[in-house]
N, C-alpha and C positions, 0 to 999 in steps of 0.2 A: 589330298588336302593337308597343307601344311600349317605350323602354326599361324603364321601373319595372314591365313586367312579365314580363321576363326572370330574377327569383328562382325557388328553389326553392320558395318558399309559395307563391306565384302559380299554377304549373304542377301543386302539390298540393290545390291547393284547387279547384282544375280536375278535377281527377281524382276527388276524394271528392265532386263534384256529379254527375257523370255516370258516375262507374264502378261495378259492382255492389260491395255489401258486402261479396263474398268476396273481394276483395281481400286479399292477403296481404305481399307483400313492403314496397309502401311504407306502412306503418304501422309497420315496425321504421327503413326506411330513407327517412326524407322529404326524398328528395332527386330533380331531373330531372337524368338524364343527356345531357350533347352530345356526346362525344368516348371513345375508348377506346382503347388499345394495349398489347399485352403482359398485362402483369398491372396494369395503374393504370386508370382510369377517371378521368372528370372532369365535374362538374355545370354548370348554365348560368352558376353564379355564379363558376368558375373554379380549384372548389376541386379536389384530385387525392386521389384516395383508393385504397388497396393493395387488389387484389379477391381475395380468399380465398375466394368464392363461386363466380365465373368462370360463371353462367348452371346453379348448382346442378351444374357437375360437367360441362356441356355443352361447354367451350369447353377443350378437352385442350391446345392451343395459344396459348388468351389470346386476348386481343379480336386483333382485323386482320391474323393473321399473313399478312404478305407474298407468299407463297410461297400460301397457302389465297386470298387476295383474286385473288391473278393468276390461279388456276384458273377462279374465277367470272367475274371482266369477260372472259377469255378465251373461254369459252361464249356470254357475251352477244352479244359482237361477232362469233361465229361465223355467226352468225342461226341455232344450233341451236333442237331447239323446248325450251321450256322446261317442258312441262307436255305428258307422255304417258300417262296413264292409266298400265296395266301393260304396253305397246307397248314392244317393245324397241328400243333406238339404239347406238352405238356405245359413248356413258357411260356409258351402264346395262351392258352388257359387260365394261368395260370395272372397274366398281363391283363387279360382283359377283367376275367372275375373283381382286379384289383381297382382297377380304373371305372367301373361301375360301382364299385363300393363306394368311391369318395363324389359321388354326384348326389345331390338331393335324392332323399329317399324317393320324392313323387316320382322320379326319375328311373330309378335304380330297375325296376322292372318293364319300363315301355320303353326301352330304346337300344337300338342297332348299331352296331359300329363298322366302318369301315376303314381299313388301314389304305392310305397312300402312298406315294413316292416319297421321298423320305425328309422333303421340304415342307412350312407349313405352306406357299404357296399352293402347293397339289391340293392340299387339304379344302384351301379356299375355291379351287376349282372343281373340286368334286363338290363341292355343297350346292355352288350355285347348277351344278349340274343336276344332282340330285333334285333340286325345288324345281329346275324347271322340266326337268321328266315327270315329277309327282302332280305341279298344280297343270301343266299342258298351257305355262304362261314362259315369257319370254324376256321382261325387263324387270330390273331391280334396283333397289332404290339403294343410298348408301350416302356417308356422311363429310363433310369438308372435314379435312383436318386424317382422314381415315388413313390407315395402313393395313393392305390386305397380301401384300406380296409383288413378286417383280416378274411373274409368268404372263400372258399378253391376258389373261382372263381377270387376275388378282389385281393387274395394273389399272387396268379400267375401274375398276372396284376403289381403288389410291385417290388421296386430292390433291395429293404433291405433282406439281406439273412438270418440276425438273426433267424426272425421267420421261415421262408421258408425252412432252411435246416433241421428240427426236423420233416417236413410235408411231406411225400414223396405223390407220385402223383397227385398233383396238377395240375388245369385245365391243358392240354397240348396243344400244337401251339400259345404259347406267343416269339415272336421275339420281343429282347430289340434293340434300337437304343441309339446313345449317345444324351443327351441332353446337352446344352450349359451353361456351367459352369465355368464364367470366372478366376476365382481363382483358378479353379479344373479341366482347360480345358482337356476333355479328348482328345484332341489330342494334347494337350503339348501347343497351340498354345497362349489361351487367347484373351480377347478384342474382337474387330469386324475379324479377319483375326479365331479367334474358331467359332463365329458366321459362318462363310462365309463356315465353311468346315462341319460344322453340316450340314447345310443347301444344299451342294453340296451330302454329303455320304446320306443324306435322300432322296434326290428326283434320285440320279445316283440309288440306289440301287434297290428302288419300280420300278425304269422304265428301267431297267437291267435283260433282258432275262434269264442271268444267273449266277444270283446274289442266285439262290438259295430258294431266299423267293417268296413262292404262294403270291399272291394280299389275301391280307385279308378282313374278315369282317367288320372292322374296324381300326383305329387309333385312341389311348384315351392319352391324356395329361393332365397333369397340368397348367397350365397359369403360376401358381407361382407354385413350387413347396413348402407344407410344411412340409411332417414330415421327407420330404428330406435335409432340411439346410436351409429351405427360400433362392429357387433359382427361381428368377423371368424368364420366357424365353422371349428372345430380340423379339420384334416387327419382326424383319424381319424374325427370325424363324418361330412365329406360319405366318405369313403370307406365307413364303414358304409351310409349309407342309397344310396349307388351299388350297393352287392353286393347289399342287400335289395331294392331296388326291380327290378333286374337278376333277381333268382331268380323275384321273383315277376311276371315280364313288365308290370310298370308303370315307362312314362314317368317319365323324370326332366328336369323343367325348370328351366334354372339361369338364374336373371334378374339380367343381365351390365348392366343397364342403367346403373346407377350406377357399382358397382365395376369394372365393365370396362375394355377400349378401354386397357389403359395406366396405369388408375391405382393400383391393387396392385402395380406395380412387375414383373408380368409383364401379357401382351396380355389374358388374359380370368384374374382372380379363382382360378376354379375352378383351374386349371393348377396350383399350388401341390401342389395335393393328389394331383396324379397320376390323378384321373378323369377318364373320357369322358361327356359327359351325351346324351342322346336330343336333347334341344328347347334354344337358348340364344336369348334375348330380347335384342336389342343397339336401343339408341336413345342419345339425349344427344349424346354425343359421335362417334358416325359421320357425323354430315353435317354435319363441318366448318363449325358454328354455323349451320346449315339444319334444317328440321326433318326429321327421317327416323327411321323404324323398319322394323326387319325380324327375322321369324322365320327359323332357321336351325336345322333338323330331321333325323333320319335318314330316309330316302328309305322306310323300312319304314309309317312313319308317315302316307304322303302320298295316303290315302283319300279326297280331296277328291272333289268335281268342280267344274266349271268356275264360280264366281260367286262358290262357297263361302264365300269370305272377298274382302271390295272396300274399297275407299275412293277419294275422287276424285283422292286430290294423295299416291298413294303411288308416282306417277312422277315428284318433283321433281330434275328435273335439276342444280339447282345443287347441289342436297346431295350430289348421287352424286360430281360435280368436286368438290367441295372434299372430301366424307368422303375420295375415294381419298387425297386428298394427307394427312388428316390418319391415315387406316391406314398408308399405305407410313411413313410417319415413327415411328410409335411402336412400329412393330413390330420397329426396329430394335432388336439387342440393345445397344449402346451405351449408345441414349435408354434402354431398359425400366430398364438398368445406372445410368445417372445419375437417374431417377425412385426405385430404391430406395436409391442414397445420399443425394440430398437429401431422403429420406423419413426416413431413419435419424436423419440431422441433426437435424432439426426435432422428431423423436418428442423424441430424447436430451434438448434443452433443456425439453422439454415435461416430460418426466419430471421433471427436477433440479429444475425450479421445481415440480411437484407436492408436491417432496421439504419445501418449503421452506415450503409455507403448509398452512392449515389446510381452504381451501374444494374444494382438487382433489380427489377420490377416485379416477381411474383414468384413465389413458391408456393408447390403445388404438388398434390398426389397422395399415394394411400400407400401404406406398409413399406415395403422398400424398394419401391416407385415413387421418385422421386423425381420434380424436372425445376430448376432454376433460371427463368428466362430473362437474358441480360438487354437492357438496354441505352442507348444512349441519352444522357438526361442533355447533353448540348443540341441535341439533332429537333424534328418537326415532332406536332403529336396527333396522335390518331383520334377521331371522335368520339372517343371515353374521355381524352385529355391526356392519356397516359404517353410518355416517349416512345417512339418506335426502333420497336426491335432490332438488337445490335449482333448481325452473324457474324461480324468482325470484329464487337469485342469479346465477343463467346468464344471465339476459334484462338484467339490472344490468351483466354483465361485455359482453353484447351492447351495449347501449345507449354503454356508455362508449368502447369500441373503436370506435363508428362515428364518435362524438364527436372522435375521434384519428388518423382517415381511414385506418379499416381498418373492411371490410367482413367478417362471419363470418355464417353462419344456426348455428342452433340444430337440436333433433331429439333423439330420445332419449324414454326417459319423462319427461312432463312437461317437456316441453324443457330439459332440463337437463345436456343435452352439448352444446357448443360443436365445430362440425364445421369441418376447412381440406380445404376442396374448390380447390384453389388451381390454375391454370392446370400443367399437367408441365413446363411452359419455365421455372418461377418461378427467379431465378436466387439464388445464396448469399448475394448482397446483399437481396435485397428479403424473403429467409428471415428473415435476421437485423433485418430492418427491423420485419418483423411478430412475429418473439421482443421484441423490444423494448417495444411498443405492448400486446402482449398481458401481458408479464411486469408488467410499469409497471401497469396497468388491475386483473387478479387482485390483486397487493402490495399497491394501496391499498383494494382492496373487504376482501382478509383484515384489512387491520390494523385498518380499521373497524370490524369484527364480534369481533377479536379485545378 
């Protein structure tokens, strides 16, 4: 490797020879990464770019935190082993004790865990495996808008049809329900009166003779939804389908995988609302930038037997050292405390600049989940009145921001929300750094089209 081919094009053109088509990230972002700290990044050619992406939500601390890095070289140099199957060690102990700690107390003494393959999709498969060994039912219900993973069990589970239509037979007995989407109410309605009829069509239906749908094995949600548009669900929804699900002895699984860990601005999503759930799906951000998933159940549920559910590297040790550091840290109230004020922050200028052009249509989300979904004010409009959703000026405001060394993905229908998954440490300067890039980027795409 010589110098002149240390660019970025070098090393992508490297890539689009040998890596499959399904490649996704660097085709928005054609850039090779060398180096990483905090919230910046930096490519082979030196440039430094603000990451608001942070490994899709995985890196709750930012590339190399200090404190997560010493945990790992310190296991290395232990000569602990690094790779035990489901074999327990003193980490693994030591991991779990810690991730039971930060669950609601009601919680803390009745529930099971079980480690997966090292994606949260596994996680999402083993749960619904789990409920339907434990109730001896076989369908489950799940919501538009959902994102549950990309393995053929978790897809089915998805309401993004993109990938789903090119997959045919996918798990079968998935009934979607609508979930509550105030901008996007799917029953036209909006505000608390769309809350109030989600709320009514999900519990009339389940407790409806002849409505059609068997009692399932489960019910899995999102708290927030995010590779769906960053759609927070209202308080009084998950509490309703908590009571219904609860009366009618069906599992309720809450998948924490995204919105979890910290980034709602409390430990896990769901809390806001004051429910207890059966099943919660934790990945991304519990293995302290290591891969790691785990299912975390009530003990009622744990009908297993022994093989039930396996994978080879669902005993990675270094994930357990660094997730503990990066749990004990976020569970702290202080941090949860300053992840919902620089969340409020950043919403607030998000809003005011929404206020002020024509392409934003709605800001939306909790702590530092955030999603801004762009639309076209020239184009038709949807049955609220509102314009419909612009993936093409979203992808225009993506493209220019990267251009400006800020990195954001997309999501939403038709990608057309711009998501800040941004490391929980992001500090008030590097806030106002990315308000800047981001506001500057929208202002010159509105004044365009204006």
């Amino acid at each position: 490797m010589n110098d002149k081919s240390l660019t970025n094009e070098w090393f992508i053109g490297r890539q689009n020879d040998f890596e499959s088509s399904a490649r996704s990230y660097p085709r928005k972002f054609p850039f090779a990464l060398k180096r990483a700290k905090g919230s910046w990044i930096e490519d082979v050619e030196g440039n430094r770019y603000l990451d608001f992406l942070c490994g899709a939500g995985t890196l709750a601390l930012g590339h190399n935190d200090d404190e997560v890095n010493k945990a790992m070289i310190d296991l290395i140099s232990s000569g602990a082993p690094l790779h035990t199957l489901d074999l327990t060690t003193p980490v693994k102990d030591r991991y779990v004790e810690t991730i039971f700690s930060i669950l609601p107390p009601q919680m803390q003494k009745e529930v099971r865990i079980q480690f997966c393959s090292p994606s949260g999709t596994d996680a999402t498969d083993a749960a619904i495996k789990l409920c339907k060994t434990a109730t001896g039912r076989g369908t489950v219900i799940a919501f538009g808008g959902g994102y549950h993973g990309m393995g053929h069990g978790a897809m089915a589970l998805t309401g993004n049809l993109n990938a789903k239509s090119k997959v045919q037979n996918l798990m079968p007995g998935v009934q979607f329900m609508p979930y509550p989407y105030s901008y996007r109410c799917p029953f036209g309605l909006g505000g608390e009166a769309g809350t109030d009829a989600a709320c009514a069509y999900f519990e009339r239906t389940l407790k409806d003779t002849e409505s059609g749908i068997a009692k399932p094995a489960a019910v899995i949600i999102e708290p927030i939804q995010g590779e769906g548009g960053v759609v927070p669900a209202p308080a009084k929804f998950l509490q309703t389908v908590r009571r219904v699900t609860k009366e009618l002895g069906i599992p309720l699984i809450v998948d924490e995988i995204q919105c979890g860990i910290g980034r709602s601005g409390h430990v896990f999503a769901f809390e806001e609302s004051g429910i207890i759930p059966d099943v919660i799906l934790m990945s991304k951000a519990i293995g302290g930038s290591q891969p790691m998933s785990v299912v975390v159940y009530d003990r009622s549920l744990d009908k297993w037997t022994a093989g039930a559910h396996a994978g080879t590297f669902r005993g990675n040790q270094l994930a357990m050292a660094a997730g503990t550091v990066v749990l004990k840290r976020i569970s702290d109230p202080a941090f949860l405390s300053e992840v919902r004020r620089k969340g409020e922050k950043l919403k607030s200028a998000l809003e005011a600049l929404k206020d002020d052009v024509s392409i934003i249509g709605d800001v939306r989300g909790r702590g530092l989940m955030l999603g801004i979904e762009f639309i076209d004010p020239r184009g038709e409009k949807d049955i609220m009145g509102h314009p419909l959703q612009s993936g093409t000026i979203a992808a225009e405001v993506q493209r220019r921001c990267f251009s400006n060394r800020l990195v954001m993905e997309k999501g939403g229908r038709d990608g057309s929300v711009m998501r800040c998954l941004c490391a929980l440490t992001v500090t008030d300067d590097e806030i106002e750094t990315m308000i800047d890039i981001f506001s500057s980027v929208v202002r010159e795409i509105d004044d365009e089209i204006r």
